[in-house]
N, C-alpha and C positions, 0 to 999 in steps of 0.2 A: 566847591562846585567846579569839577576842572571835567574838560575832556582831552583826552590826549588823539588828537586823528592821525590817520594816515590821508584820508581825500574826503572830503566835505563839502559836501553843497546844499545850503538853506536857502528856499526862495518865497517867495509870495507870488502866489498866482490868480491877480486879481479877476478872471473872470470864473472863476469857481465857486460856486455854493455861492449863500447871498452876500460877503462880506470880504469873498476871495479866501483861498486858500492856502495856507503855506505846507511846503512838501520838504524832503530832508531825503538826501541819498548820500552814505556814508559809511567810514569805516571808522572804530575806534576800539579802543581799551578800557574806560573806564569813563560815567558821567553823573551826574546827578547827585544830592536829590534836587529835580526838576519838579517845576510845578505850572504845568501848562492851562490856560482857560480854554483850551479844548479838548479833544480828543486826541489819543495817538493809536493810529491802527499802523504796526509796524510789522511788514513783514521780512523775518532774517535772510538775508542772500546764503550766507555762508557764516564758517564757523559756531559756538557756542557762545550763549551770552544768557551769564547768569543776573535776573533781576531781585529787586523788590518794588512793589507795589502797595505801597499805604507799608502796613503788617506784613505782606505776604511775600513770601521768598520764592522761587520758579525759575527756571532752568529751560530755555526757548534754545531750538539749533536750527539750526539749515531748512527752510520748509514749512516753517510755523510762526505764525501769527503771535503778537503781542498786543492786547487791547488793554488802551488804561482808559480809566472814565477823567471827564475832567476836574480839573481840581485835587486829583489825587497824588501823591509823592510817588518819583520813579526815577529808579538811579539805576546802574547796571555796572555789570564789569565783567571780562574775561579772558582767561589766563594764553588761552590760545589767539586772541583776536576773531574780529567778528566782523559783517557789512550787512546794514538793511536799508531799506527804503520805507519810510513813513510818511503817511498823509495825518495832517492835524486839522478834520472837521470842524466846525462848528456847531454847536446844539442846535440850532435853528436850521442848517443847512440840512445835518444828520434827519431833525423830525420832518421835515420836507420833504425828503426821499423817503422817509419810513411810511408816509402816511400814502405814497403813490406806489409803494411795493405790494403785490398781490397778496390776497390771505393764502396762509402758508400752515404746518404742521406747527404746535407749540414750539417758542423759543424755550431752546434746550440751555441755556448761559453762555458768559463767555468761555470757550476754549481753545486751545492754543491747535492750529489745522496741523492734522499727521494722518499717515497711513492712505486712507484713500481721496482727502484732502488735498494730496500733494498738488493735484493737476491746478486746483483752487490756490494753491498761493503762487504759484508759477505767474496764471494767471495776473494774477494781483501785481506779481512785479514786473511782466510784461507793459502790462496799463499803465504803470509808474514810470516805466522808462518811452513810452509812447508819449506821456506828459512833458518830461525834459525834454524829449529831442523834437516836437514840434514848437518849434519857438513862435514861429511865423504862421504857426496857426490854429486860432483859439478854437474854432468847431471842433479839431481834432482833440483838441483836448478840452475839452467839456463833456464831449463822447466819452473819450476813455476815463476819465473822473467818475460818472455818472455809471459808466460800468460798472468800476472799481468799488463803489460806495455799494452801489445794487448787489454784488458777490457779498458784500462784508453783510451786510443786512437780511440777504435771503438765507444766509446759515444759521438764520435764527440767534449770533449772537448780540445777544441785545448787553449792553453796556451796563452794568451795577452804577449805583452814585455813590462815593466813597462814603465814607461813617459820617452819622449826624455829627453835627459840629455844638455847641453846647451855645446858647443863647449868648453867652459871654464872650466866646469866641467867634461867635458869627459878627457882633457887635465892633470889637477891635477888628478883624478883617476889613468891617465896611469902612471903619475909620482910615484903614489904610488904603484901601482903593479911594478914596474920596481926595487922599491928602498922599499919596505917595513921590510924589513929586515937590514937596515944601522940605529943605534942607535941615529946617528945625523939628521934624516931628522926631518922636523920643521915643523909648519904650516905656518911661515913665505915663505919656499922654495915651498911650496903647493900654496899657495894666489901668487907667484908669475907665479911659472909654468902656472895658470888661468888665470893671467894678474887684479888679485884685490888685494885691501888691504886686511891687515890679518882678520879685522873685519868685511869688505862687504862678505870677501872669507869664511871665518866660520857660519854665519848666511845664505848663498848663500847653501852651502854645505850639512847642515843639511835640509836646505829646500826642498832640490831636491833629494836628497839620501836617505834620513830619520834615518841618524846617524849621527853624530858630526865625523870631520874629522879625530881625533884621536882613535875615536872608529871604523871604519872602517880600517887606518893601524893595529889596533889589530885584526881585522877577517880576514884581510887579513895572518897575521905571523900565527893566527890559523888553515887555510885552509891549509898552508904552513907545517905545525906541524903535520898534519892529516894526509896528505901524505906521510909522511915522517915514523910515527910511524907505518903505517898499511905496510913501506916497511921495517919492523925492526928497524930501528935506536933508535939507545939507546937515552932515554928522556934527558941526560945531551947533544949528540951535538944535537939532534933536537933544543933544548934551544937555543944555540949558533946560528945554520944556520939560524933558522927562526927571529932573532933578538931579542927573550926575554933577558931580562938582565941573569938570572940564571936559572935554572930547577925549582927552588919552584915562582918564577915566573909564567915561563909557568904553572905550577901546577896548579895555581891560578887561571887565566886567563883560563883556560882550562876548567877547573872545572865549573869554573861562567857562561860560556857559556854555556856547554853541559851536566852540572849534571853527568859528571864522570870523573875522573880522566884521567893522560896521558895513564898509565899502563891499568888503565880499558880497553879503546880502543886499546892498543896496543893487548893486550890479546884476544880481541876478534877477533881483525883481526889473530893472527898469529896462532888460532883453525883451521883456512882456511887456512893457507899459505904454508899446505903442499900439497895444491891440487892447488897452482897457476900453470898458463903458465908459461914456460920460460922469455914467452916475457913479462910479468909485468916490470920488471925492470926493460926496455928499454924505459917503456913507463912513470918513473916516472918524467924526464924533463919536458916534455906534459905535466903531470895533473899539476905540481908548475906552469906551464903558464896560465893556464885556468880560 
């Protein structure tokens, strides 16, 4: 799970949707397989960037939109280099804006925006860069979020949910969200939580998820890591709660996924944090459940 960047910025923008938002404006070569518990609505600045999503293979350039649903596998790579900017909603944020958006023509699926679309992801990456450069001011960026979400949602493209997951593996998933942070869980306690052996339960896992079971407790201790940095917490116990063995660990691991550092992120979130609610901090139990 490596990316290789050129300029990387992951943040957290806690006055966005109800749990805060994290945004990504970036250049790279190659990443994934990612496994995000949100959404990723990413649109490409520039160059060619070939995906996969779950199964699916697809090919996004310059101008078009990338929608993964959450929980789905998504990696990417590209021979020429690429730059987009993505917003990662949340479910709960996403149906809150859906349910306040006008009745509209049927949703047609998701589709990647070309031809006369164009004006529409311009847009989109207008609003995106309107969100980074207002630092010092959250109205303006709740405006432009709340646009940004309203464009993504009035095209009708309504989000798929990746493939059912089979009883067995929904079973070891919850076991690992429950326990991804205890240094002792196995994939033996996983295969059996599922009710397989370790070796039907590993090849089963990667099949249906499209990450190897121990690479999915590491997204998970990351997901865990993220929220924890954009609420302040210093990267030595973030290290410790989310289960990494040490902070140069986490470092590692952190790094490899998201082509920036813990501190990188943590700094971009705490640019914002003097304009958070109150109520963020009530609400960071929530987001480690999600």
């Amino acid at each position: 799970m490596a990316v290789s960047e050129l300029d990387i910025r992951l943040w957290r923008d806690p006055v966005l949707g109800r749990s805060g938002t994290e945004l990504l404006s970036g250049a790279g070569r190659r990443f994934g397989p990612l496994i995000r518990n949100e959404v990723t609505i990413a649109a490409v600045v520039s160059g060619v960037l070939h995906h996969r999503i779950g199964g699916r293979e697809a090919v996004a350039e310059a101008g078009q939109v990338v929608l993964v649903p959450a929980g789905e596998a998504f990696s990417g790579d590209a021979r020429d280099g690429w730059s987009w900017r993505a917003f990662y909603p949340d479910l709960d944020t996403l149906a809150d804006m859906a349910s306040q958006q006008p009745a509209g023509p049927p949703p047609r699926g998701p589709q990647p925006a070309s031809g006369g679309d164009i004006e529409y992801v311009r847009r989109l990456i207008t609003l995106h860069r309107a969100i980074e450069a207002n630092t010092d001011n959250p109205q303006a960026r709740q405006q432009a979020f709340t646009e940004a979400m309203g464009l993504v949602l009035a095209t009708g493209a309504l989000l798929p949910r990746p493939r059912p997951e089979s009883r067995a593996i929904r079973r070891a998933i919850e076991c690992v969200k429950a326990r991804f942070s205890d240094p002792e869980l196995s994939v033996a306690e996983l295969a059996a939580a599922a009710g397989y052996s370790p070796y039907h339960f590993m090849r089963s896992f990667q099949a249906v998820v499209g990450v190897t079971a121990h690479a999915y407790v590491v997204q998970c201790r990351i997901h865990a890591a993220r929220a924890l940095l954009a609420e302040g917490v210093p990267a030595a116990e973030v290290a410790s709660i989310a289960g990494f063995a040490d902070q140069s660990h986490l470092i590692r691991q952190f790094k490899a996924m998201h082509g920036v550092t813990p501190g990188q992120f943590a700094e971009g979130c705490r640019r914002r944090a003097e304009h958070r609610p109150a109520a963020v901090g009530e609400r960071l139990g929530a987001v480690l459940q999600r």
